[in-house]
Backbone as CSV, one residue per row, in Angstrom:
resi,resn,N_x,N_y,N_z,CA_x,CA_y,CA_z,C_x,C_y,C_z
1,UNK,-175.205,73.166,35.854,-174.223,72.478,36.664,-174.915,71.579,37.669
2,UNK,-174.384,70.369,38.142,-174.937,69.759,39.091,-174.556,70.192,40.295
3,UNK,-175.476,69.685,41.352,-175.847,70.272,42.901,-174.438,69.791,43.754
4,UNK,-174.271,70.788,44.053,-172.664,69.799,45.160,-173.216,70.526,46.357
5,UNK,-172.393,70.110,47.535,-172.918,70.857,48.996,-171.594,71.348,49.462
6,UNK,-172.205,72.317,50.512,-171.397,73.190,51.348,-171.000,72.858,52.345
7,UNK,-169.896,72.315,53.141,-170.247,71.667,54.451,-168.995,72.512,55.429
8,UNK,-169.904,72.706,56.447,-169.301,73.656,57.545,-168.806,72.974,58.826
9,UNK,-167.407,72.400,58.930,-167.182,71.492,60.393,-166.862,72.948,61.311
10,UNK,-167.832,72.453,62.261,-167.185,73.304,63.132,-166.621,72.482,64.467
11,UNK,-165.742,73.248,65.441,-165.042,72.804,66.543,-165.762,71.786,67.364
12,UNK,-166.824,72.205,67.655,-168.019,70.993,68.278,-167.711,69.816,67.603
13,UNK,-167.865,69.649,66.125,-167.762,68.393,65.189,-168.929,68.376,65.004
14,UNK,-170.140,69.376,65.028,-170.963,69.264,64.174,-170.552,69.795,62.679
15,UNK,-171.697,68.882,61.971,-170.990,68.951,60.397,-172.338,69.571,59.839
16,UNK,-172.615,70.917,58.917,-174.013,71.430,58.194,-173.832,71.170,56.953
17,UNK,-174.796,70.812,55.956,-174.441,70.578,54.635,-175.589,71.259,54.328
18,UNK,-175.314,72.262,53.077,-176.027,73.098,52.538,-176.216,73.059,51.124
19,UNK,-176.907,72.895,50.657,-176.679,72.513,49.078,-176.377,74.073,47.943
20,UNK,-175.521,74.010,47.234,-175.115,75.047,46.522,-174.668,74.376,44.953
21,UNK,-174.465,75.180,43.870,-174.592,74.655,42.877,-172.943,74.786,41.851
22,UNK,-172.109,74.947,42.610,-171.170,75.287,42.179,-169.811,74.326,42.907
23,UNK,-169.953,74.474,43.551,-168.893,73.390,44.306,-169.258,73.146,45.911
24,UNK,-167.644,72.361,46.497,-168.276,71.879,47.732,-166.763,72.765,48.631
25,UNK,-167.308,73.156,49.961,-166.251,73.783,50.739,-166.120,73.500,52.403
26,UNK,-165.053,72.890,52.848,-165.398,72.764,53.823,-164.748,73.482,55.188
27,UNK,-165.239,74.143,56.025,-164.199,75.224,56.731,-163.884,74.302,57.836
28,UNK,-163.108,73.942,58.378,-162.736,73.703,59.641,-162.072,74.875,61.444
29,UNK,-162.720,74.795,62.094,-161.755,75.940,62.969,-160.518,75.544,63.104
30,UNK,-159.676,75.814,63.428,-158.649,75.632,63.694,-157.588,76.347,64.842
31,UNK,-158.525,76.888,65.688,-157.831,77.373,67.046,-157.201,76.910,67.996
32,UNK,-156.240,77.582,68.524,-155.535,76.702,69.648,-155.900,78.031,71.104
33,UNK,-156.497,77.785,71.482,-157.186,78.747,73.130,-156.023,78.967,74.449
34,UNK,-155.899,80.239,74.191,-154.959,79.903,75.451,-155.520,79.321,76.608
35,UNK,-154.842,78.785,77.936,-155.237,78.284,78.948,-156.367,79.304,79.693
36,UNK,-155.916,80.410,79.335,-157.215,81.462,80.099,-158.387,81.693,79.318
37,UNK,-159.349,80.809,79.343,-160.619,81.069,77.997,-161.392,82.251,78.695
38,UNK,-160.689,83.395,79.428,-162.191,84.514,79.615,-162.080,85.184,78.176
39,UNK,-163.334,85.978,78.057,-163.541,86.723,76.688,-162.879,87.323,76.157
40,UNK,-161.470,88.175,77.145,-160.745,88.922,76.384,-159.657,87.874,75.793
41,UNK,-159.484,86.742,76.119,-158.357,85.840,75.810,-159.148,85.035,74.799
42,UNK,-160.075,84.566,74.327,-160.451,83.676,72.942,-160.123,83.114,72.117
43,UNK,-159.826,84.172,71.456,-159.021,84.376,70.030,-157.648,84.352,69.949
44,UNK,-156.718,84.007,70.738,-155.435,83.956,70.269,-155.359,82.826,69.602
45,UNK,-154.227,82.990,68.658,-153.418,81.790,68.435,-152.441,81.358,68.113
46,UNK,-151.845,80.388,68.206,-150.109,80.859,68.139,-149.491,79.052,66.424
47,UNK,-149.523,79.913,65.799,-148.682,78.992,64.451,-147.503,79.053,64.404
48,UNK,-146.738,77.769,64.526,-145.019,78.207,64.860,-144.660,78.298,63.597
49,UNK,-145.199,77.726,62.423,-144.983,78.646,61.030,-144.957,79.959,60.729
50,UNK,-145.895,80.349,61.612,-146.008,81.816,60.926,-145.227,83.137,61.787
51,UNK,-144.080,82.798,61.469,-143.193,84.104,62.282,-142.963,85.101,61.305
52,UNK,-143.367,85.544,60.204,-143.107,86.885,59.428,-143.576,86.305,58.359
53,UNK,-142.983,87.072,57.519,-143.511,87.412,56.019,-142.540,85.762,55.135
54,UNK,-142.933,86.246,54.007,-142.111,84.815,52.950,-140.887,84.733,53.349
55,UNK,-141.001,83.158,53.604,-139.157,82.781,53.322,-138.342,83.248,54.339
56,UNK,-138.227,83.638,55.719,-137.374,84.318,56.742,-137.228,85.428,56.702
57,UNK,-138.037,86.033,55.969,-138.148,87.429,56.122,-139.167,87.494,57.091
58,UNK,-138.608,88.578,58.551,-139.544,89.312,59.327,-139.481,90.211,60.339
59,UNK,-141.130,90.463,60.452,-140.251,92.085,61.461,-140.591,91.659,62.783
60,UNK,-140.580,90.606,63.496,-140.287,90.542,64.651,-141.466,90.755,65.533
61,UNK,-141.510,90.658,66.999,-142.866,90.481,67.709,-142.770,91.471,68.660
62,UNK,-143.961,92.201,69.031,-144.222,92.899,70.162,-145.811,92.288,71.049
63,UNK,-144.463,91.986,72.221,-145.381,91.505,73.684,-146.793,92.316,74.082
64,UNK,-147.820,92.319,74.170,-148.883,93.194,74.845,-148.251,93.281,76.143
65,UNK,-148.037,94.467,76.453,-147.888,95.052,78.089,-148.820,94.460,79.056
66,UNK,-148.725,93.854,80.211,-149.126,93.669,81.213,-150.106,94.653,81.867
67,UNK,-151.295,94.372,82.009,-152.193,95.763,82.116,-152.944,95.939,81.353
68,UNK,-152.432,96.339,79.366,-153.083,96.978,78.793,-153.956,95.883,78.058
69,UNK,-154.989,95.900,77.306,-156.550,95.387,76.985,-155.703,94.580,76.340
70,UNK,-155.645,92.876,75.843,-155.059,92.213,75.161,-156.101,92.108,73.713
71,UNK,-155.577,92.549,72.905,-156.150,92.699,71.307,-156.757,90.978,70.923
72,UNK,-158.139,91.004,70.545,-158.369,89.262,69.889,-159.194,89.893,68.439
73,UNK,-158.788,88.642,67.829,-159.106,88.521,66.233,-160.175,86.927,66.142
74,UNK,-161.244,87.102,65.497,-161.875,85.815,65.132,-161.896,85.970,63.276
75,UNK,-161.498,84.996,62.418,-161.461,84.855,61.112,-162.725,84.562,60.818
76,UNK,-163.799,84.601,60.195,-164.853,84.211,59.818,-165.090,84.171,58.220
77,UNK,-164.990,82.603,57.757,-165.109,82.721,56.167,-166.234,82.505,55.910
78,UNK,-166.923,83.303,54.744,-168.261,83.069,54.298,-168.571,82.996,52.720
79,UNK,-168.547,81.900,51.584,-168.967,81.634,50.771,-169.168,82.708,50.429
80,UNK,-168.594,83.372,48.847,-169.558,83.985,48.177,-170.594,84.163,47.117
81,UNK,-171.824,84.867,47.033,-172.666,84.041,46.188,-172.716,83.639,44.897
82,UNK,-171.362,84.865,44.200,-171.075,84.381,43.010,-169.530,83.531,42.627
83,UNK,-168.762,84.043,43.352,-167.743,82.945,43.809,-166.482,83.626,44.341
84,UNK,-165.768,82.808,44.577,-164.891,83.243,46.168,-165.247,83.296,47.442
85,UNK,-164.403,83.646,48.109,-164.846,83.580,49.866,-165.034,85.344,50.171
86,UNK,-165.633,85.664,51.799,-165.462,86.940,51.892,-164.756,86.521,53.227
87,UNK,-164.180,87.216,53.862,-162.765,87.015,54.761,-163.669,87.847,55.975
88,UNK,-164.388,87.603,56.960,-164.971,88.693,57.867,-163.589,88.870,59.021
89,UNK,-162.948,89.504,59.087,-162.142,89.680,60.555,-162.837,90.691,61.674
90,UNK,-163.153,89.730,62.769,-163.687,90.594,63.918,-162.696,90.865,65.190
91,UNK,-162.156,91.874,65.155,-161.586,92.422,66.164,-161.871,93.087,67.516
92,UNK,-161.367,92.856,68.792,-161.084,93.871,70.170,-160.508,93.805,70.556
93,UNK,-160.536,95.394,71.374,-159.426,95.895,71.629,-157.991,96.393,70.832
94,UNK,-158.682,96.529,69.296,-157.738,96.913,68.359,-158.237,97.159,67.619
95,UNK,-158.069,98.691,66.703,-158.784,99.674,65.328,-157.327,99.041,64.523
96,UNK,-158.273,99.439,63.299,-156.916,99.243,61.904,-156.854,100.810,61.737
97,UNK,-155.795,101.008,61.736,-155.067,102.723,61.534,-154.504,102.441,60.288
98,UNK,-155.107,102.339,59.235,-154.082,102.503,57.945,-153.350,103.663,57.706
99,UNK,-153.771,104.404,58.431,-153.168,106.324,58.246,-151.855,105.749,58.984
100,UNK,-151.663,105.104,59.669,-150.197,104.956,60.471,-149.324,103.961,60.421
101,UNK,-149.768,103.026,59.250,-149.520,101.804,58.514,-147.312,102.601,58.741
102,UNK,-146.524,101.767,59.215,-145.545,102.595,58.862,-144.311,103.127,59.737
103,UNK,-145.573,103.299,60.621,-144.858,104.706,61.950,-144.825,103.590,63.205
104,UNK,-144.887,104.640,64.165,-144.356,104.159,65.232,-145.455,102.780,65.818
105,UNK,-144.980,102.070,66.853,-146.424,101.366,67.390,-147.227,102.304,68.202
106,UNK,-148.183,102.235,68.003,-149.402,102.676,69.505,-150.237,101.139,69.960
107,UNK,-149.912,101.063,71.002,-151.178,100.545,71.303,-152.500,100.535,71.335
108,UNK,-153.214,99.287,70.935,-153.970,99.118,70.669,-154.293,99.444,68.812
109,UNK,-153.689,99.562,68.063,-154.025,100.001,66.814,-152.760,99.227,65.540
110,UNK,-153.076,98.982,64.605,-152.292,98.599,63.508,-153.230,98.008,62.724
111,UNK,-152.127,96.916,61.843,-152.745,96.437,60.966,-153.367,95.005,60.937
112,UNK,-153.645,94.326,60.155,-153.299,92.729,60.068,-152.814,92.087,58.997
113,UNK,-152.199,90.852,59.165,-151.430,90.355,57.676,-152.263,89.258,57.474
114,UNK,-152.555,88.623,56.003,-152.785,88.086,55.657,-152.530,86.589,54.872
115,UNK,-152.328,85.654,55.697,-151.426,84.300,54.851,-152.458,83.639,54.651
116,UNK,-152.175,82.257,53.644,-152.333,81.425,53.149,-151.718,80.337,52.998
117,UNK,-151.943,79.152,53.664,-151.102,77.953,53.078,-149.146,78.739,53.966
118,UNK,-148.944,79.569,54.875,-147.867,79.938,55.462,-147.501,81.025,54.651
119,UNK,-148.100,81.498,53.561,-147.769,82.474,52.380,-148.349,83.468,52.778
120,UNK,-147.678,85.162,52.802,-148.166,86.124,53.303,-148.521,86.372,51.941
121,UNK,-150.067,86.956,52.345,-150.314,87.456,50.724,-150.683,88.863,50.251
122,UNK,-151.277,89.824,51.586,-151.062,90.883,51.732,-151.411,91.501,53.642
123,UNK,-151.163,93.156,53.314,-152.118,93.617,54.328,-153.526,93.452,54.773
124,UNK,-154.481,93.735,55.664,-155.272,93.663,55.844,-155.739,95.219,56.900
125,UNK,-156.515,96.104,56.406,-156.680,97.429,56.836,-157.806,97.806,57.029
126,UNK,-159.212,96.786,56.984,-160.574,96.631,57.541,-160.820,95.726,58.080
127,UNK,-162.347,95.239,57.991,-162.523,93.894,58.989,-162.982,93.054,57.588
128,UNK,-163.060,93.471,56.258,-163.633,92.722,55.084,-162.512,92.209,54.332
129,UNK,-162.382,91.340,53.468,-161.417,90.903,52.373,-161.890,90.413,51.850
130,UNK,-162.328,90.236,49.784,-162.532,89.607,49.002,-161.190,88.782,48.726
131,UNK,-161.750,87.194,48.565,-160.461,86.489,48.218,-161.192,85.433,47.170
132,UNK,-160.551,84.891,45.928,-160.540,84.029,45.083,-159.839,83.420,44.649
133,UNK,-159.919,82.444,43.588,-158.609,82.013,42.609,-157.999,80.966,43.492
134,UNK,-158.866,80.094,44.254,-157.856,79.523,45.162,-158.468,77.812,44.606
135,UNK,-157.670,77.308,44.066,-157.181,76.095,43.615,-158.169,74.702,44.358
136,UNK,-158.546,73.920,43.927,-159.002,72.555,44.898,-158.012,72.626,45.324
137,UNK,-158.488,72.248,47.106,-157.567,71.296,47.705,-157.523,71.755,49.290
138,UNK,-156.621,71.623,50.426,-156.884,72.247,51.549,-156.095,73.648,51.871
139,UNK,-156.462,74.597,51.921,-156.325,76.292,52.310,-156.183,76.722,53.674
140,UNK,-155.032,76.416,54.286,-154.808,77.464,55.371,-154.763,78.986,55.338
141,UNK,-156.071,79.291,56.044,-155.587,81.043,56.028,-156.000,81.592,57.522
142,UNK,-154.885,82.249,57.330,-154.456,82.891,58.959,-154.826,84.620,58.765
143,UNK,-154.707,84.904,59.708,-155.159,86.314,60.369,-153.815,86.840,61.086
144,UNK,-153.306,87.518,60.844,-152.292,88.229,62.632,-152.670,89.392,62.846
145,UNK,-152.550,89.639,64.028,-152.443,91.262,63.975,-151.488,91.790,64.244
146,UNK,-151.179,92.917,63.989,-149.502,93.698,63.718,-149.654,94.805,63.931
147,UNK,-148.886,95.683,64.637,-148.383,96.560,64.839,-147.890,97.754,63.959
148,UNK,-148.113,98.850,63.801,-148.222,99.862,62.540,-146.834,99.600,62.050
149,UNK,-145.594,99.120,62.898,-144.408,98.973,62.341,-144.210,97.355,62.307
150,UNK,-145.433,96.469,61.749,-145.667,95.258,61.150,-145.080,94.419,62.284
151,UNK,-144.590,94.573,63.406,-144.706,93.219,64.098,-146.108,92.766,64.321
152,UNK,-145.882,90.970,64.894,-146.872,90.309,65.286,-146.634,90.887,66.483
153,UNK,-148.004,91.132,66.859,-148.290,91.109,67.666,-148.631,90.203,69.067
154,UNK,-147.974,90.074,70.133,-148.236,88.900,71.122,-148.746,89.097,71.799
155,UNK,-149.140,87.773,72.561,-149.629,87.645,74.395,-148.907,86.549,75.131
156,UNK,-148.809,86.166,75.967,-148.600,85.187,76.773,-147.659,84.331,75.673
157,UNK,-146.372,84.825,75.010,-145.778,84.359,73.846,-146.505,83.416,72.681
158,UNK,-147.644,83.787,72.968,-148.393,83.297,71.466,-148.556,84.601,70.590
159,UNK,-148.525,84.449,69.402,-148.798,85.330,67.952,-150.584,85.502,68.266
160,UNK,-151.034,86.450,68.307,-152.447,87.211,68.262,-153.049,86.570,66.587
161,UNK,-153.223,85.486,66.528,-153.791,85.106,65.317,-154.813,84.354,65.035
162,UNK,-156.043,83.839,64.158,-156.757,83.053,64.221,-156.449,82.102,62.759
163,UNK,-156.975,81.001,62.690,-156.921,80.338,61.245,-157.933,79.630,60.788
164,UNK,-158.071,79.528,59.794,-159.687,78.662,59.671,-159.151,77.724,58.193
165,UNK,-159.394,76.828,58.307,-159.172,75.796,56.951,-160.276,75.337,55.695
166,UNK,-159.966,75.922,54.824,-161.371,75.631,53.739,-160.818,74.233,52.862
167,UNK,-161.470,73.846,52.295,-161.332,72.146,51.707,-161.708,72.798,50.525
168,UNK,-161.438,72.623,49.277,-162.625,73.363,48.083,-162.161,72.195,47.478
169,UNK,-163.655,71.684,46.598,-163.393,70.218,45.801,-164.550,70.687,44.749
170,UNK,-163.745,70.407,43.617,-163.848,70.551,41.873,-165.658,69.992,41.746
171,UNK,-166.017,70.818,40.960,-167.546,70.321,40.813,-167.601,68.904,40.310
């Protein structure tokens, strides 16, 4: 196969090109920061698309309490070496409880959902995800985090979410 490259925009607008032999991908960040950039605030982000699951189906939002540790998510996509992406989600101030996937909320603990392109495509119940099969062209994929009884989770009325945009173009 001939040589295509990898190219990584990040938020700065620096651009890395890496040469790989299979195709070309390009991630973009795509965060929106709340007004408070200290460390525990980072990672939010708020998509007015993404209020639940497919099509108007959803379970609705729970506010973080005033006080308690505000939960952040960073999406991190990373090429894989034989093909597909690996999905890294880094979380604080929030464990994935799949044992409670279901039940009541606790703070600080649940799950996360997984979209694409505004398409929920599943749960998310570690910080890893193998993902493939995804078509040329541009790929929105989002992160939320949710609540064991699947709300989004909020802050400062933004959705607790991150998104990152991949470009994938045909060898």
């Amino acid at each position: 196969m001939g040589s295509a490259s990898y190219f990584l925009l990040l938020a700065s607008a620096v651009l890395l090109s890496v040469p790989l032999s299979t195709s070309s991908l390009a991630i973009a960040r795509t965060k929106n920061l709340l007004t408070d950039n200290t460390p525990a605030h980072n990672h939010h982000h708020h998509d007015g698309g993404m209020n639940g699951e497919k099509e108007g189906h959803s379970h609705g939002t729970r506010e973080i309490t005033r006080g308690q540790p505000v939960p952040t998510v960073d999406l991190i996509v990373h090429e894989d070496t034989m093909k597909g992406w690996n999905l890294e989600i880094q979380v604080s101030n929030f464990k994935f409880a799949p044992e409670n996937a279901n039940k009541e909320h606790r703070s600080g603990e649940g799950h996360a959902h997984l979209y694409i392109n505004n398409e929920k495509i599943t749960r998310l119940y570690s910080n890893w995800f193998y993902l493939d099969n995804l078509e040329p062209g541009r790929h929105k994929i989002t992160v939320t985090l949710n609540s064991n009884s699947h709300e989004d989770l909020v802050y400062n009325n933004q959705v607790i979410a991150d998104t990152e945009v991949i470009e994938i173009t045909a060898p």
